[in-house]
N, C-alpha and C positions, 0 to 999 in steps of 0.2 A: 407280646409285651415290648412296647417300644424304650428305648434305653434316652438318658436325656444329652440334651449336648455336653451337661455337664458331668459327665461321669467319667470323663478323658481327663479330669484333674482330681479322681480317688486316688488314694497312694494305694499302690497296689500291695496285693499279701498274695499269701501260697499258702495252703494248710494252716490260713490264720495266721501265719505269720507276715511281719510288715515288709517288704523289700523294699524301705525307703533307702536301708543301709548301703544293701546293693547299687540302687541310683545313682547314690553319690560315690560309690568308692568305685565303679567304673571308671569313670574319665581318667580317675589315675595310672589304671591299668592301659591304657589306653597309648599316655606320651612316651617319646622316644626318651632310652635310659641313656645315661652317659655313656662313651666308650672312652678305653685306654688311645685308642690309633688319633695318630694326629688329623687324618682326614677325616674328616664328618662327615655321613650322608646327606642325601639335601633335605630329609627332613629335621634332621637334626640341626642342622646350620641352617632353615629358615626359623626353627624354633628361638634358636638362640639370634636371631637379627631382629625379630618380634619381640622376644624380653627384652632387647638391650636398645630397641627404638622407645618402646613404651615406657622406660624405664627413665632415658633420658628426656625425653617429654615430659611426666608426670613429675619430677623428681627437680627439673631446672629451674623454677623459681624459689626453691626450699634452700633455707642454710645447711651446716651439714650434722644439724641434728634432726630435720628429717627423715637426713638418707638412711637413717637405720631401720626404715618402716619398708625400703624398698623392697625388701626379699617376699614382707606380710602381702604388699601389694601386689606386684607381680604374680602370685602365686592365686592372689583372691583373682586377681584378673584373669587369667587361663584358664582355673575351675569355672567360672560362671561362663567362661564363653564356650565350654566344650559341653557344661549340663543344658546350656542353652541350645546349641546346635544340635547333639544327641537328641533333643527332645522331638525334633521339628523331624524326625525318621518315621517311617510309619512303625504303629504297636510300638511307640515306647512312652516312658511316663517323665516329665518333666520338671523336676522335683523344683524349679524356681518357680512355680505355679502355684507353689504355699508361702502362704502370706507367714505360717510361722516358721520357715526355713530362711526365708529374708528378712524376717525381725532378728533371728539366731544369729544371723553375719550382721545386721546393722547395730544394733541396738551394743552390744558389747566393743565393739572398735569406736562407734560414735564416743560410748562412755570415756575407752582409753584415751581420745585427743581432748575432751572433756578434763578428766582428772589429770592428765600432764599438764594442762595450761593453767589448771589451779595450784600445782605442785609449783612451774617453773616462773608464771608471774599471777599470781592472786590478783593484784592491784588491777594488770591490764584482763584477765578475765573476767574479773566482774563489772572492770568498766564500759564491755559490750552490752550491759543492760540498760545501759543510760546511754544517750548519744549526748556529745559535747553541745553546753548551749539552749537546754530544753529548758521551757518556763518550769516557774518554780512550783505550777497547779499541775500541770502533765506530768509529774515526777510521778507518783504511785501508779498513775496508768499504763505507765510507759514502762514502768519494771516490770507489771506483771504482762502487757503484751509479749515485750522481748523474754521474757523467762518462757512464757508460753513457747513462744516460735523455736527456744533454743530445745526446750523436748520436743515438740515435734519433728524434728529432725530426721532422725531414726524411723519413725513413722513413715514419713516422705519418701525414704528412701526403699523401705518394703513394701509400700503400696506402690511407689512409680512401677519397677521390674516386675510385681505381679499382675498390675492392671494392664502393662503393654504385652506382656506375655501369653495372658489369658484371651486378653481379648485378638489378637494375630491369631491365639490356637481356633478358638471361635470364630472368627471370620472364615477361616481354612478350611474348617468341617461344613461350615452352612454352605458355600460357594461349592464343595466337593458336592454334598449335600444332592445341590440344585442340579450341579451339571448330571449326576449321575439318574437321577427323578426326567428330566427331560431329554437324554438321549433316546430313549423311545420314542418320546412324541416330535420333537425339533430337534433333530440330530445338529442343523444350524447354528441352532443357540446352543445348544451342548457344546457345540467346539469352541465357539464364541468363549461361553463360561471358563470351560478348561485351561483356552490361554490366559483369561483371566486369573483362574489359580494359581498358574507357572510364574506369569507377574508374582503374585502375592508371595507366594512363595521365596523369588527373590527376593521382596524384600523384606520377609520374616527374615530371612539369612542375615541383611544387613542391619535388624531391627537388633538382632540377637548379639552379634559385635557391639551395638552402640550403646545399647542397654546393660552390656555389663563394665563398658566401660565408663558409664556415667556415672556407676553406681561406687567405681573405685575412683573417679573422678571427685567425686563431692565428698567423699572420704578424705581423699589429698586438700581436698581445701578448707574442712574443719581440722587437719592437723595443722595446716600451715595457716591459720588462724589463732592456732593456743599455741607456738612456738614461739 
């Protein structure tokens, strides 16, 4: 019974039971906890140079009713880059590989910068559905395009992370795939292949950085849109 390529993105179980819990509450187990001592190890002092670079990036065009989202952000950024990375090890499961895990993060924070910007200005939130200046016959067309594009959003943002993800994992397995089917016959092109995987593989690595940072990226700029 041959198994399909897709089956590297089942959520796994045990005894019928799901381990998706597990998946995710790994990575936490994982980071360096605070200590009392004034010196920090260097993983912990890279950790803390990481939050407080990406912090100050993400955070410097925003006024300072932004900065109260930095802690939500920073924190969504490190979990998706460590479920990200984790996933790319051999035998393990990749829980950003489900489209309902990434609607679960987008769809709920999208709403939050959503609902603050109607709370803090109605007038300039609902003026993003109409551009200043539109004839007066493209009025009904043009609110339901932009009403459309403004839920889609969320959408956008769980399908990008699960389609770049999915498809890297795919790539990976077909390329292992080939080299490992052709070491027999062309051990040549098997090697050929293989470097080719170690390519790929770097830049799964950096695919899996950028991807979740885009995703708290386009986050940061529908808040700082409805602020």
């Amino acid at each position: 019974m041959s198994l399909s390529f897709f089956d590297q993105f089942m959520s796994p179980s045990y005894l019928g039971i799901p381990l998706m819990g597990l998946a995710l509450l790994l990575p936490w187990l994982l980071f360096p906890s605070l200590s009392p001592r004034w010196a920090n190890n260097r993983l912990l002092t890279l950790q803390n140079w990481f939050v407080a670079r990406f912090t100050s990036q993400m955070f410097l065009p925003m006024n300072a009713g932004g900065h109260k989202w930095a802690l939500i952000f920073a924190s969504l950024m490190i979990f998706l880059i460590s479920l990200n990375m984790l996933g790319l090890l051999p035998y393990t499961f990749t829980p950003t590989t489900q489209l309902s895990l990434n609607m679960g993060l987008a769809v709920p924070l999208w709403l939050a910068t959503v609902l603050i910007g109607m709370r803090n200005q109605p007038t300039a939130a609902l003026g993003h559905l109409l551009p200043e200046g539109t004839p007066v016959p493209l009025i009904p067309a043009l609110i339901i395009i932009e009403t459309i594009s403004l839920f889609i959003r969320p959408l956008a943002l769980g399908v990008r992370l699960t389609a770049n993800l999915t498809a890297g994992h795919l790539l990976m397995q077909l390329i292992a795939t080939a080299a490992f089917v052709l070491l027999p016959l062309m051990p040549a092109v098997a090697i050929l292949t293989s470097v080719v995987l170690f390519l790929l593989t770097i830049l799964e690595v950096a695919v899996a950085g950028i991807q979740a940072y885009v995703f708290v990226l386009l986050l940061s700029l529908y808040l700082q849109e409805n602020l």
